[in-house]
N, C-alpha and C positions, 0 to 999 in steps of 0.2 A: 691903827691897830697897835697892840704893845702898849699903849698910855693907861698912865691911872688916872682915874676924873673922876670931879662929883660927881654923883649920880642921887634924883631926888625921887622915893619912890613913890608911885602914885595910883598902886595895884595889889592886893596881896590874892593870887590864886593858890588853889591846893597845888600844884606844881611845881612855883615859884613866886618872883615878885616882877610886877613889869615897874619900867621905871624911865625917865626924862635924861637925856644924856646928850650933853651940850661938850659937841666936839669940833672944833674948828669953823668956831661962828654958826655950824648948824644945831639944831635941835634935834636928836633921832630919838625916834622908841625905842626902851631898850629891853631884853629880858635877861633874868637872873635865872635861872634855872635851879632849881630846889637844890643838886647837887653842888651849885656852884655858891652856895651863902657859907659852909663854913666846911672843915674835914670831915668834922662827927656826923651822925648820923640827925636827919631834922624830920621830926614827925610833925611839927607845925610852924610853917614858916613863920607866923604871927607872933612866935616867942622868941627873933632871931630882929625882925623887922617890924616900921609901923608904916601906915600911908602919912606921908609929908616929913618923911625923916629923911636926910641929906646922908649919904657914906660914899667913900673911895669904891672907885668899882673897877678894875682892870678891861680892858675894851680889847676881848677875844676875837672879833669881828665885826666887818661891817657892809650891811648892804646900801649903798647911796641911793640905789632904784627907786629902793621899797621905802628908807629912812628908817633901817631896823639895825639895834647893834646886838649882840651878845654879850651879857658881863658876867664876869666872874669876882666874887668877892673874898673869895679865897686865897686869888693870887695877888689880889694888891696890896 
């Protein structure tokens, strides 16, 4: 947790973006959460993000159970 990493996204829901987040040799799913892609306000995350686009993602949490993280792209 605390790290910035690439992150490659590979999901655009109305919510957010789910995305691949390769952190210390593992692979976790990861989610961005519609609040967590920029300050302003995003009425479509499609105008912020694409599916197969690479960006720094700040890694808020992480479940090793499940292989699920939370990112934030606001804070990286």
């Amino acid at each position: 947790m605390g790290q910035i990493v690439k992150v490659t996204i590979t999901n655009i829901v109305n919510f957010g973006a789910f995305c691949d987040v390769d952190l210390n040799g593992k692979t976790y799913k990861g989610l961005i959460h519609i609040s967590e892609i920029t300050d302003g306000y995003v009425s479509n995350v499609s105008n912020h993000l694409s599916i197969g686009q690479s960006v720094d993602g700040y890694v808020m949490s992480v479940d090793d159970e499940k292989g699920q993280a939370k990112i934030s792209l606001k804070k990286a």
